[in-house]
C-alpha positions as protocol buffer text, in pm:
chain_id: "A"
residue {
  index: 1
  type: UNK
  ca { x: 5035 y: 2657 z: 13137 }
}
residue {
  index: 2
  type: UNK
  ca { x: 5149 y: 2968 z: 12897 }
}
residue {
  index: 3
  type: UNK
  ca { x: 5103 y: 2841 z: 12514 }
}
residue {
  index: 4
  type: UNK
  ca { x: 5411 y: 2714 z: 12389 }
}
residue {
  index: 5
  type: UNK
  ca { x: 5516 y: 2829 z: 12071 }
}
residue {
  index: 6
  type: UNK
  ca { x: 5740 y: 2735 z: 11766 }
}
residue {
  index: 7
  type: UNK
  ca { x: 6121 y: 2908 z: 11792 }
}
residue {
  index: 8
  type: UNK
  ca { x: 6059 y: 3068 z: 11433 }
}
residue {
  index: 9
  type: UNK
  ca { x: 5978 y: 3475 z: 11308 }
}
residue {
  index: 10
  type: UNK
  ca { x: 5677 y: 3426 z: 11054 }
}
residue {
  index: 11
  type: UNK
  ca { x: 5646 y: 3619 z: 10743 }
}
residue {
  index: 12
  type: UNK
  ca { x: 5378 y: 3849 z: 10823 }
}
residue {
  index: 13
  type: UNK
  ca { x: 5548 y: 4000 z: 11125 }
}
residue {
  index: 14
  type: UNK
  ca { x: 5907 y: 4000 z: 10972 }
}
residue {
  index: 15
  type: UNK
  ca { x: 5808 y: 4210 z: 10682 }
}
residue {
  index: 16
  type: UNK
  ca { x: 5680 y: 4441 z: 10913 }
}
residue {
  index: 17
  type: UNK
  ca { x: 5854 y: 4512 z: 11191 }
}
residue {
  index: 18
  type: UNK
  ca { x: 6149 y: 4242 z: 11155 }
}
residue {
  index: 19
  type: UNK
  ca { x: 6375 y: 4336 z: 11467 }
}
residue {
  index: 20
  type: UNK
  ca { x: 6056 y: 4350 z: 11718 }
}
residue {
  index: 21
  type: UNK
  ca { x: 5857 y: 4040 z: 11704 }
}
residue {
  index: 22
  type: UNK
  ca { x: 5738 y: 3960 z: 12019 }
}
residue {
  index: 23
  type: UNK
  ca { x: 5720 y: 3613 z: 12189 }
}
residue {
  index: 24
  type: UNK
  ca { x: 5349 y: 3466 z: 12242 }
}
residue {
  index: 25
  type: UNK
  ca { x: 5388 y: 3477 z: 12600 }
}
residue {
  index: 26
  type: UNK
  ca { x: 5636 y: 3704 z: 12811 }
}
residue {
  index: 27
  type: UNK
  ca { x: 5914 y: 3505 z: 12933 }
}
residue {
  index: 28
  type: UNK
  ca { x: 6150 y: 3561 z: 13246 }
}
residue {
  index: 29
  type: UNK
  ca { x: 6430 y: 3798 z: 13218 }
}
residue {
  index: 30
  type: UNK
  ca { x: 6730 y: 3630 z: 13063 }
}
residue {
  index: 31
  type: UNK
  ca { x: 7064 y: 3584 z: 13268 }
}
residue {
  index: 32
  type: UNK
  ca { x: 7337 y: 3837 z: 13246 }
}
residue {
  index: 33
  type: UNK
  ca { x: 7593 y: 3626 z: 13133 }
}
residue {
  index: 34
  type: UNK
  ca { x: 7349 y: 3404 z: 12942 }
}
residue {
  index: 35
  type: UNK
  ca { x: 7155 y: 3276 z: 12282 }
}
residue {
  index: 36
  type: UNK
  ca { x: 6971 y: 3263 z: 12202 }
}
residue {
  index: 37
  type: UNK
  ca { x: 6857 y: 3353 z: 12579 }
}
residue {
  index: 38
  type: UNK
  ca { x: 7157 y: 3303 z: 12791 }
}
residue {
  index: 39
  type: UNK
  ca { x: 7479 y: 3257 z: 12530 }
}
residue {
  index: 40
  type: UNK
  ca { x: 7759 y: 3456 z: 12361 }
}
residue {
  index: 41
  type: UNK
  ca { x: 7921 y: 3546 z: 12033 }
}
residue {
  index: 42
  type: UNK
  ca { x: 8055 y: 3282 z: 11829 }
}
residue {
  index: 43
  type: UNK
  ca { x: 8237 y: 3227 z: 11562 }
}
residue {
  index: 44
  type: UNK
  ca { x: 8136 y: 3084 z: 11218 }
}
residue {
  index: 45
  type: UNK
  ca { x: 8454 y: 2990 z: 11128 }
}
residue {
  index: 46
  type: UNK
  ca { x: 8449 y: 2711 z: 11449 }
}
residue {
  index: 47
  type: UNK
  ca { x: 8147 y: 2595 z: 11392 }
}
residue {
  index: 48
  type: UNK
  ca { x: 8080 y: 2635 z: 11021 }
}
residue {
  index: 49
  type: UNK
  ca { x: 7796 y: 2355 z: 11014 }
}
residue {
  index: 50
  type: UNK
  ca { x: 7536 y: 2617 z: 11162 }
}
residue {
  index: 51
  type: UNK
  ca { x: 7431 y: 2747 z: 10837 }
}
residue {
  index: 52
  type: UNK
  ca { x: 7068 y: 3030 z: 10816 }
}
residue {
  index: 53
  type: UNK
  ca { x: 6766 y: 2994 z: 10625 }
}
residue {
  index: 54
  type: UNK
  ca { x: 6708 y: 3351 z: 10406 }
}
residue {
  index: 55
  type: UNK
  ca { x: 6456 y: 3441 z: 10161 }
}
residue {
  index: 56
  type: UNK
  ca { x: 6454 y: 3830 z: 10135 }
}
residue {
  index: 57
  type: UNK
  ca { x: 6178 y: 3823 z: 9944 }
}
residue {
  index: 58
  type: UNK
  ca { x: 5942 y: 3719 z: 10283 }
}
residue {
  index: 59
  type: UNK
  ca { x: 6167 y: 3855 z: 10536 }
}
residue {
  index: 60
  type: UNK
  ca { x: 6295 y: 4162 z: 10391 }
}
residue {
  index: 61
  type: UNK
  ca { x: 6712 y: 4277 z: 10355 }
}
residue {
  index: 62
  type: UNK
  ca { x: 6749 y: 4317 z: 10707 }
}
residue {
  index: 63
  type: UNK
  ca { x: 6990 y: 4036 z: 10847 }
}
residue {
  index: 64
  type: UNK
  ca { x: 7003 y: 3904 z: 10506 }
}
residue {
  index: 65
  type: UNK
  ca { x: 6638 y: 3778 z: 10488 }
}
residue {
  index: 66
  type: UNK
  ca { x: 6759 y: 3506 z: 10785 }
}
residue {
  index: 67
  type: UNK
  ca { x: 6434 y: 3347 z: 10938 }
}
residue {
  index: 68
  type: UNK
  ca { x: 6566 y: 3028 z: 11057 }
}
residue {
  index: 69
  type: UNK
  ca { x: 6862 y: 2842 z: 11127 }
}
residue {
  index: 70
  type: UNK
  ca { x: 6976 y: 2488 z: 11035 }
}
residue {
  index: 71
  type: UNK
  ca { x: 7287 y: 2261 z: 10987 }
}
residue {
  index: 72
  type: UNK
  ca { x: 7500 y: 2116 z: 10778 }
}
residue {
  index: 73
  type: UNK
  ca { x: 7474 y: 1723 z: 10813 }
}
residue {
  index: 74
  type: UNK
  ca { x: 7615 y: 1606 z: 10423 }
}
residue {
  index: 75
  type: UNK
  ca { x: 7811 y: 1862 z: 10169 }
}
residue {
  index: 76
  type: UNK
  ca { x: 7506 y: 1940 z: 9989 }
}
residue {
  index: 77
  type: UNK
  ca { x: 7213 y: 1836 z: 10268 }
}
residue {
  index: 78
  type: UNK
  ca { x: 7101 y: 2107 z: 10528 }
}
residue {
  index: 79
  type: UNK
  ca { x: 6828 y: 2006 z: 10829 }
}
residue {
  index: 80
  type: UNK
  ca { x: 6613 y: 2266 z: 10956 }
}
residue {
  index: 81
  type: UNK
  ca { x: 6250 y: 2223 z: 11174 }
}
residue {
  index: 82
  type: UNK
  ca { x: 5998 y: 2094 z: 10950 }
}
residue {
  index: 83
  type: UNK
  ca { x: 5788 y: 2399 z: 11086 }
}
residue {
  index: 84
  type: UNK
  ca { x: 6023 y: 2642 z: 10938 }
}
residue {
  index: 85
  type: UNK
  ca { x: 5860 y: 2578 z: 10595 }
}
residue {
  index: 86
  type: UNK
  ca { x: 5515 y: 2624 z: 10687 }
}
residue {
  index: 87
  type: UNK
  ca { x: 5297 y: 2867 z: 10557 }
}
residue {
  index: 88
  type: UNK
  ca { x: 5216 y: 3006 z: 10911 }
}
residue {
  index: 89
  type: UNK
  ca { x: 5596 y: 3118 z: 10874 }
}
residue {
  index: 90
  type: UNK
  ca { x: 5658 y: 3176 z: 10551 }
}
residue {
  index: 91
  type: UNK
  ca { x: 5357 y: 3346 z: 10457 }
}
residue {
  index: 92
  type: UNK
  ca { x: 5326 y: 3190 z: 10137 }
}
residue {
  index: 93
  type: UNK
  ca { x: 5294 y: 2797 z: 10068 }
}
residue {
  index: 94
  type: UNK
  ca { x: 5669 y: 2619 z: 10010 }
}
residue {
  index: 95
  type: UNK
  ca { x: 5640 y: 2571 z: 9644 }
}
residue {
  index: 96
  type: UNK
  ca { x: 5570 y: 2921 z: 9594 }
}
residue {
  index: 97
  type: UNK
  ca { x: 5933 y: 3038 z: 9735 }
}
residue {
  index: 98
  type: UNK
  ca { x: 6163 y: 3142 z: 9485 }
}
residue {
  index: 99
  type: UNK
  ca { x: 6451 y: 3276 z: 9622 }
}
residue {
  index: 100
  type: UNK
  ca { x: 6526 y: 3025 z: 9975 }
}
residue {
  index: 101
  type: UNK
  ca { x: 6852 y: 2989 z: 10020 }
}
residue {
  index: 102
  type: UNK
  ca { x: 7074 y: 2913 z: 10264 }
}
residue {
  index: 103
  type: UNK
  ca { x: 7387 y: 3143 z: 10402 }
}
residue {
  index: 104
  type: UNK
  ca { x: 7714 y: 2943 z: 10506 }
}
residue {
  index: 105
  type: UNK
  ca { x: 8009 y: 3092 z: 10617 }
}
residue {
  index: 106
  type: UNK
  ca { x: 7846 y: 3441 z: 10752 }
}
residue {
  index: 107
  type: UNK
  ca { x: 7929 y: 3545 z: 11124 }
}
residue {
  index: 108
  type: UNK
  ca { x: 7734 y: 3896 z: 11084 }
}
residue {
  index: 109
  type: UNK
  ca { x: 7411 y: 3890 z: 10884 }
}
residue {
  index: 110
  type: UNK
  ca { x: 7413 y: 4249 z: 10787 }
}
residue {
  index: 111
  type: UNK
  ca { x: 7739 y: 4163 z: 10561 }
}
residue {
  index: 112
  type: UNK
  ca { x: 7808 y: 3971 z: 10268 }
}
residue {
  index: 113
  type: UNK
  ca { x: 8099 y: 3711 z: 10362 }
}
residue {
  index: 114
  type: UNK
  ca { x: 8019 y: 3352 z: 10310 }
}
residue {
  index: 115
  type: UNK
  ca { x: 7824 y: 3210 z: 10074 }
}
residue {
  index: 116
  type: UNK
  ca { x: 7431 y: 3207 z: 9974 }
}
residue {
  index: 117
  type: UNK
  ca { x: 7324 y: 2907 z: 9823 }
}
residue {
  index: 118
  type: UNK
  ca { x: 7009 y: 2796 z: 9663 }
}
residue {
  index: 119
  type: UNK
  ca { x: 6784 y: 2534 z: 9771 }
}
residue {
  index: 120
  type: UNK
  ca { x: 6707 y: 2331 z: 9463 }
}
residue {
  index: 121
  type: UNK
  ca { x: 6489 y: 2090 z: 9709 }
}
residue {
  index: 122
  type: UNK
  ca { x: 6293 y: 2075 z: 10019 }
}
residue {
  index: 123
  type: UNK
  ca { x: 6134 y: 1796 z: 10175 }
}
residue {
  index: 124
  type: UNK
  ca { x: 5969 y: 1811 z: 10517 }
}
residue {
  index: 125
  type: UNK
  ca { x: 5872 y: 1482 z: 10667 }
}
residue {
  index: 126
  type: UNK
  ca { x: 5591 y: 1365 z: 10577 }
}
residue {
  index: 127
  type: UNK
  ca { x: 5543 y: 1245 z: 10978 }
}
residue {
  index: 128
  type: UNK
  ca { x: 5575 y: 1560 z: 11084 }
}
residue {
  index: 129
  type: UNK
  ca { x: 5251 y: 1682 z: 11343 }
}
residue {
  index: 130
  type: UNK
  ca { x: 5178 y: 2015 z: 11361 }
}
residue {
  index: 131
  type: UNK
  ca { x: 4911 y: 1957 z: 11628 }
}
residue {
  index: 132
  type: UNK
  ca { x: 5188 y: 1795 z: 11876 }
}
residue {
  index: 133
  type: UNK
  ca { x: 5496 y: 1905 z: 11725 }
}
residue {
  index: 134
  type: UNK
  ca { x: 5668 y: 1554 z: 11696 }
}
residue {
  index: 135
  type: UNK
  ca { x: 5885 y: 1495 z: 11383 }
}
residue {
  index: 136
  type: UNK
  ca { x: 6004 y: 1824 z: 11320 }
}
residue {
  index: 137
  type: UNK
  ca { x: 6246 y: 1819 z: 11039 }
}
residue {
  index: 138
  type: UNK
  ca { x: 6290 y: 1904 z: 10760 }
}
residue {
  index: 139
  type: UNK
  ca { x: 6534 y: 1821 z: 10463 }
}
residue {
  index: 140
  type: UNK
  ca { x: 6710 y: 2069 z: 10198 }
}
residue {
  index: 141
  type: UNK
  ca { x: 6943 y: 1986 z: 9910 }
}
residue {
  index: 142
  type: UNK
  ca { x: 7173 y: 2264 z: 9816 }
}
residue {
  index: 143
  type: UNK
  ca { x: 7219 y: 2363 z: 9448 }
}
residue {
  index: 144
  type: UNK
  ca { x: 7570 y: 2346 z: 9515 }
}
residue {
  index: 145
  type: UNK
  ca { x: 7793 y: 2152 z: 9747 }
}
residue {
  index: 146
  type: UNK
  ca { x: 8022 y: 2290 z: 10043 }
}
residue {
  index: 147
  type: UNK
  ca { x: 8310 y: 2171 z: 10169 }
}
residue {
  index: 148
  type: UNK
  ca { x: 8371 y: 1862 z: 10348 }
}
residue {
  index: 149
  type: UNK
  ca { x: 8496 y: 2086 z: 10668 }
}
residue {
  index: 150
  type: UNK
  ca { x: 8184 y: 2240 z: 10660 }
}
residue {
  index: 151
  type: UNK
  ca { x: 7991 y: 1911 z: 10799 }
}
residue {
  index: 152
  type: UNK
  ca { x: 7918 y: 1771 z: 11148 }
}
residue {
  index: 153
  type: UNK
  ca { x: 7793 y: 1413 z: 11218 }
}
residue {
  index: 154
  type: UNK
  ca { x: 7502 y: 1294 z: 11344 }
}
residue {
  index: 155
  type: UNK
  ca { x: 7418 y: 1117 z: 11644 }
}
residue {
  index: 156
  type: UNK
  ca { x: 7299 y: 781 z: 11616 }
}
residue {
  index: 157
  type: UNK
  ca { x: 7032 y: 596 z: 11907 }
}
residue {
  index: 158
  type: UNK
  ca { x: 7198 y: 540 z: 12161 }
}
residue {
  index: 159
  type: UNK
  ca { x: 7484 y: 754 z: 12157 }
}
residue {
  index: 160
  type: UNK
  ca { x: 7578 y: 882 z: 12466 }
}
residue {
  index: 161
  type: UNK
  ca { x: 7568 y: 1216 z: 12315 }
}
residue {
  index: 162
  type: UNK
  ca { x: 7158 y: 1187 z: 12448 }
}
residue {
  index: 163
  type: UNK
  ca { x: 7241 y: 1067 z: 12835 }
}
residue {
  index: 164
  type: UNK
  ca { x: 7084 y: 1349 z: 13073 }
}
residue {
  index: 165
  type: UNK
  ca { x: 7325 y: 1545 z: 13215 }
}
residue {
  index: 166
  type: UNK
  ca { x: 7559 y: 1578 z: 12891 }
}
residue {
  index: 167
  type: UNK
  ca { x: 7677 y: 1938 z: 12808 }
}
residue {
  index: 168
  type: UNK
  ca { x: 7573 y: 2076 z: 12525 }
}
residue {
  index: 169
  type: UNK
  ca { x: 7568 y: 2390 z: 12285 }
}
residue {
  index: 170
  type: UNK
  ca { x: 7250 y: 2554 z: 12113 }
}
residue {
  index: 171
  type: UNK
  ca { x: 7313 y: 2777 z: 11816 }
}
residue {
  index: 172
  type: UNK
  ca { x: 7112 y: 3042 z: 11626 }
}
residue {
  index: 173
  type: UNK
  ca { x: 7102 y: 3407 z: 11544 }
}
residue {
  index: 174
  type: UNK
  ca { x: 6757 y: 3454 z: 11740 }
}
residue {
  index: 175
  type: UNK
  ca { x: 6614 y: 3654 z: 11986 }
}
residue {
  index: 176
  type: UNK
  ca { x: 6882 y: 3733 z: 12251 }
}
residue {
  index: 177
  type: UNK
  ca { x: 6639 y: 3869 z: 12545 }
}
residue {
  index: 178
  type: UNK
  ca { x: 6288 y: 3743 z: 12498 }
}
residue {
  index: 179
  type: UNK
  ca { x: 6162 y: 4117 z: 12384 }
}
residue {
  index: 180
  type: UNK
  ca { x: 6287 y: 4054 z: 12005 }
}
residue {
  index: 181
  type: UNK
  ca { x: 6585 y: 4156 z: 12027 }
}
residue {
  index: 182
  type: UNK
  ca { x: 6762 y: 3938 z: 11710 }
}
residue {
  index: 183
  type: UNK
  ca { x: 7124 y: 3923 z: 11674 }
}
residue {
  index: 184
  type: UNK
  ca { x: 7341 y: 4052 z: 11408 }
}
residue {
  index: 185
  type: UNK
  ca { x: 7592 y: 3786 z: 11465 }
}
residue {
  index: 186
  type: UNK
  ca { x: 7590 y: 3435 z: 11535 }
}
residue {
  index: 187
  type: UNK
  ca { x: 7569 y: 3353 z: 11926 }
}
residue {
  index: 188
  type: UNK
  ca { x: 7628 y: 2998 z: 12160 }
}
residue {
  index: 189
  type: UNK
  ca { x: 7470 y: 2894 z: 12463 }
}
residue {
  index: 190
  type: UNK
  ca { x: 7575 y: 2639 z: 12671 }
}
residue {
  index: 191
  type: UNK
  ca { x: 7279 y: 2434 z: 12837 }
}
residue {
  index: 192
  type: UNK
  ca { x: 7228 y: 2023 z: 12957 }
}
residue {
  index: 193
  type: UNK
  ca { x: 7070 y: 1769 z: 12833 }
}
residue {
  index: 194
  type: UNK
  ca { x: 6754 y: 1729 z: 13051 }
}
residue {
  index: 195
  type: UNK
  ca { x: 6587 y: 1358 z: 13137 }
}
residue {
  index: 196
  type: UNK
  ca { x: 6225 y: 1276 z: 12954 }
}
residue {
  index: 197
  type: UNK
  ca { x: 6037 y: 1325 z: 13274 }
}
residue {
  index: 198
  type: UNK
  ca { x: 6100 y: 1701 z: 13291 }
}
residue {
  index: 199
  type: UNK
  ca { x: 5976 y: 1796 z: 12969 }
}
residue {
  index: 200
  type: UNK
  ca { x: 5719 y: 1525 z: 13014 }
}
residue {
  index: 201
  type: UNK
  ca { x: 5611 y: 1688 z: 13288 }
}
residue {
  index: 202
  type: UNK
  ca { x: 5619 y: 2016 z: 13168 }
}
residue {
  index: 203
  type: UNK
  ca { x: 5447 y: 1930 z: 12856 }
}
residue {
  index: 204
  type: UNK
  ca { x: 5220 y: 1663 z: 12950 }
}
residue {
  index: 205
  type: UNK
  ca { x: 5020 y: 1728 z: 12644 }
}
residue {
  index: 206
  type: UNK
  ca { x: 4710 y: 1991 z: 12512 }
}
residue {
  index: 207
  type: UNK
  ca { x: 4638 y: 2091 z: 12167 }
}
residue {
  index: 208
  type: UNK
  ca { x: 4984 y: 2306 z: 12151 }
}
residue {
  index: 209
  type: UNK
  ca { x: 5188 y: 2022 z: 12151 }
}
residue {
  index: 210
  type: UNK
  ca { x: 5302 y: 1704 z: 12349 }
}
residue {
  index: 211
  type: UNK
  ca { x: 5633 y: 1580 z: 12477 }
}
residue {
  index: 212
  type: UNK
  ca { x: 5705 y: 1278 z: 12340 }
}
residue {
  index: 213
  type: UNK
  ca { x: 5993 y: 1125 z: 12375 }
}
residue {
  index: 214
  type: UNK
  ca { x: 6074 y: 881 z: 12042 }
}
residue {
  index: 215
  type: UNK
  ca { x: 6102 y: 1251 z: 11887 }
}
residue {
  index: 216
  type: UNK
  ca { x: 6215 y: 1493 z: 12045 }
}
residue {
  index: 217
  type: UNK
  ca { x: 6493 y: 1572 z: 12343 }
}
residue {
  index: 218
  type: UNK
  ca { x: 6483 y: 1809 z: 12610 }
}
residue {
  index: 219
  type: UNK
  ca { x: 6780 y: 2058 z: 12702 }
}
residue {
  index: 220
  type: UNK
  ca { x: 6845 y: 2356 z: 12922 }
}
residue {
  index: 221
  type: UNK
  ca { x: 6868 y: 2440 z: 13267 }
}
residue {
  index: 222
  type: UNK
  ca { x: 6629 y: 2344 z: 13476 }
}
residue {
  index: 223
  type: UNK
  ca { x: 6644 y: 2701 z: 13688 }
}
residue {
  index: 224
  type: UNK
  ca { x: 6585 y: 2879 z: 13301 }
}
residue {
  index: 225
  type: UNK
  ca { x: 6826 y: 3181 z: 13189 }
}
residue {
  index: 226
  type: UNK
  ca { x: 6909 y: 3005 z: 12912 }
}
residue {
  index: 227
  type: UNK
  ca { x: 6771 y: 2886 z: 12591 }
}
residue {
  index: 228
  type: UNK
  ca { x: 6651 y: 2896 z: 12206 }
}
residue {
  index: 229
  type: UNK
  ca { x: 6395 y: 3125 z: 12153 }
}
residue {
  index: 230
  type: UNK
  ca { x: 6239 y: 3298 z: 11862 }
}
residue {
  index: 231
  type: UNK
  ca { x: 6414 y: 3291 z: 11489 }
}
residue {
  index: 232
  type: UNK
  ca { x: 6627 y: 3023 z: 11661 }
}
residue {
  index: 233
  type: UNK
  ca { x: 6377 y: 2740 z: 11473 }
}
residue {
  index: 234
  type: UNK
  ca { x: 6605 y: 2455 z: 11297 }
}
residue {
  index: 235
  type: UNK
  ca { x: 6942 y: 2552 z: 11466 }
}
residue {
  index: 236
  type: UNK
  ca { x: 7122 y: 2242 z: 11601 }
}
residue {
  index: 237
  type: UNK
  ca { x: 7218 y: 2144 z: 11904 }
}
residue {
  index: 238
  type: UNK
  ca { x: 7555 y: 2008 z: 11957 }
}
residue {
  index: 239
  type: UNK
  ca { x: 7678 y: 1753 z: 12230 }
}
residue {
  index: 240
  type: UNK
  ca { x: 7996 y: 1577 z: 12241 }
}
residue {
  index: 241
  type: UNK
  ca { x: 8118 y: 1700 z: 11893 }
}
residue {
  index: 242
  type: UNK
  ca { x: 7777 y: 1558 z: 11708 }
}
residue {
  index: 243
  type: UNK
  ca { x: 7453 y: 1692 z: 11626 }
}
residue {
  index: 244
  type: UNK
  ca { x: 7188 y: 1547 z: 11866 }
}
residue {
  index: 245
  type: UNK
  ca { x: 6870 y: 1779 z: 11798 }
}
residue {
  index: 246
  type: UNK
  ca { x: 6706 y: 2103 z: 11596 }
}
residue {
  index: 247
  type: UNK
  ca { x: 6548 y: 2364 z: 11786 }
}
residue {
  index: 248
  type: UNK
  ca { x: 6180 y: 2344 z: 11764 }
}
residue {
  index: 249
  type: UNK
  ca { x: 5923 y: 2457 z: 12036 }
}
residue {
  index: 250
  type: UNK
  ca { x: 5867 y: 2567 z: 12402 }
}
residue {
  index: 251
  type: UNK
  ca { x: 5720 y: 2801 z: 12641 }
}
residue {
  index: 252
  type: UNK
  ca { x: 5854 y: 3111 z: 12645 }
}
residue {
  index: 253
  type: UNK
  ca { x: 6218 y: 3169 z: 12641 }
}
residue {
  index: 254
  type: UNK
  ca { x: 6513 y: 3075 z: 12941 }
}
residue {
  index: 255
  type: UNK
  ca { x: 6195 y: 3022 z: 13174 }
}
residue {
  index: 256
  type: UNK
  ca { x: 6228 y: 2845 z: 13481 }
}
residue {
  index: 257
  type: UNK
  ca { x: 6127 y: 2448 z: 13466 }
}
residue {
  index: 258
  type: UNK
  ca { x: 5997 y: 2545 z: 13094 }
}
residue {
  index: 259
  type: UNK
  ca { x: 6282 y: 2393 z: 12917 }
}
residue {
  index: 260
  type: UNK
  ca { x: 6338 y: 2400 z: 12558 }
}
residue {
  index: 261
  type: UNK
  ca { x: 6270 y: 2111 z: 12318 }
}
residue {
  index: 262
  type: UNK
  ca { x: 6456 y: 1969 z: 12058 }
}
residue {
  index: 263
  type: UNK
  ca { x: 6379 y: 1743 z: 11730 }
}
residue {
  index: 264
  type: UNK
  ca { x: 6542 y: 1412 z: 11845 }
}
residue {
  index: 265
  type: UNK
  ca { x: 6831 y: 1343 z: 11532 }
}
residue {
  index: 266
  type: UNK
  ca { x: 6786 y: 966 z: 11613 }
}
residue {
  index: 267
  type: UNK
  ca { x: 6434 y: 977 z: 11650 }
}
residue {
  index: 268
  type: UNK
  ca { x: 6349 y: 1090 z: 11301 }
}
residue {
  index: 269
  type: UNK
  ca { x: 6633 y: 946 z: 11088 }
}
residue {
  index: 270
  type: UNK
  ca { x: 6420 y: 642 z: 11018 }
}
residue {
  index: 271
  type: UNK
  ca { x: 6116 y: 898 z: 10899 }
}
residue {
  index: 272
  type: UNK
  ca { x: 6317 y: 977 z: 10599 }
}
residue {
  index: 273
  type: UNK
  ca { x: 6676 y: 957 z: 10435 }
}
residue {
  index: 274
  type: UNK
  ca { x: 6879 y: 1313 z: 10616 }
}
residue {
  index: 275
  type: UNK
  ca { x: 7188 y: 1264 z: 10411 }
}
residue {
  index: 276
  type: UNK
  ca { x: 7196 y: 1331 z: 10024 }
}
C-alpha cells in the first residue's frame, strides 16, 4: 500500500520552494471538472467559517504564510488537525511560534482583505496519536472575536450529517492537482460520505496510521478524482449545513478506492472542550 501521508506543507519545504511541494507518493491524475483534487472556486463570503492557518515567519509571504486550513466553530475558537502544529510541520516546536495567526475573510491569499488574527492559545489534544493518526484536532483561541455570522455548528453523534451516502463539501486552499500546484484562492469539492468498511479496508492498519472509526470519518468517491490533498490539513468538511470532520490524512490525492479521511467532530468532542 503507498504510505499515506498527513494533508499539510511542512516548514522546511515551504520556505524553500513553497508552490512545489510534492506529495509522498504520486497520485492519479485529478478529474477535469474536479479541491483540493477535484473542486472549484469558492467564495469566502458564503462560507466564511473556513478560516487559514499563516505564520510568515515559517512559510514565507507567499499566499500570506497559509499552511493549513481550519474552521470557525465559536466567535473566538478555530479547529484545525492536531498535526498541523507539529514540529514535523512547523519546523520549530509550538511554543516557539510567534507570529500564528489565523486569516478570516480572505478569498485570494496573495491580497490583504479580511482579517489576520492572532492566536493567543493553542491546545492540541492531548489524545491525539501520531503513530495512527486518531484524534486529530486541535484547538485555537483567537485574540480577538469574529462575528457571530462567521460560525458554523457542529455535528453532534448521531447526526445524520455522518450516514454514508450524505453529500458533502471539503474546503481548503491546497494542492489542486497532486503535483503542488496550491491555490491562490479558496476552492470546494463536492465528495460523499463513505461507510467505515471502505476506509477500514483501505487502511487496515501499519505504522502510518489506522482507520479507526470512534475518530475519524471517511469521504470521497470511491472511483477517486476528488479529494483533500496537501496544505488542505485542518479544513472542514461540511454536510448538511454542519461541520462533520477536519481534513487529516490519506494516500495520495483523488486516488481510486484510497479515500480521504477525516477527524470525526463527534468523535473527539469528548477529548476536550472545542468551543471557548
Amino acid at each position: 500500500m503507498p504510505r499515506p501521508f498527513a494533508r499539510t506543507v511542512t516548514a522546511a519545504l515551504a520556505l524553500v520552494a513553497p508552490v512545489a511541494v510534492l506529495p509522498l507518493t504520486s497520485p492519479a491524475p485529478a478529474a477535469a471538472d474536479s479541491v483540493v483534487i477535484g473542486g472549484s472556486p469558492v467564495r469566502v463570503a458564503d462560507s466564511p467559517w473556513v478560516v487559514a492557518l499563516s505564520s510568515r515567519d515559517r512559510f514565507g509571504g507567499t499566499r500570506s504564510g497559509q499552511f493549513c486550513g481550519g474552521v470557525v466553530v465559536d466567535r473566538s475558537t478555530v479547529l484545525t488537525a492536531a498535526h498541523c502544529l507539529g514540529e514535523e510541520v512547523l519546523g520549530v516546536p509550538l511554543r516557539k511560534m510567534s507570529d500564528l495567526k489565523v486569516i478570516a475573510g480572505r478569498d485570494d491569499l496573495g491580497t490583504s482583505t479580511g482579517r489576520e488574527i492572532p492566536v493567543r492559545e493553542a491546545t492540541v489534544n492531548p489524545k491525539y496519536d501520531s503513530t495512527s493518526n486518531s484524534g486529530d484536532v486541535a484547538v485555537l483561541r483567537l485574540a480577538d472575536p469574529l462575528p457571530q455570522g462567521y460560525v458554523i455548528r457542529m455535528a453532534g453523534a448521531g447526526d445524520p450529517a455522518y450516514e454514508p451516502g450524505t453529500r458533502a463539501a471539503v474546503y481548503g486552499w491546497g494542492d489542486t492537482t497532486g503535483s503542488g500546484d496550491y491555490a491562490r484562492t479558496l476552492r470546494a469539492a463536492n465528495v460523499r460520505v463513505l461507510p467505515d468498511s471502505t476506509c477500514e479496508k483501505a487502511y487496515p492498519g501499519s505504522s502510518d496510521g489506522t482507520y479507526t472509526p470512534a475518530s475519524m470519518l471517511c469521504a470521497g468517491e470511491v472511483k477517486g478524482g476528488r479529494d483533500a490533498c496537501q496544505g488542505d490539513s485542518g479544513g472542514p468538511l461540511i454536510a448538511r449545513g454542519r461541520l462533520i470532520g477536519l481534513v487529516s490524512w490519506g494516500s495520495g490525492c483523488g486516488r481510486a478506492e484510497s479515500p480521504g479521511v477525516y477527524t470525526r467532530i463527534s468523535g473527539v468532542a469528548q477529548d476536550m472542550p472545542l468551543r471557548g
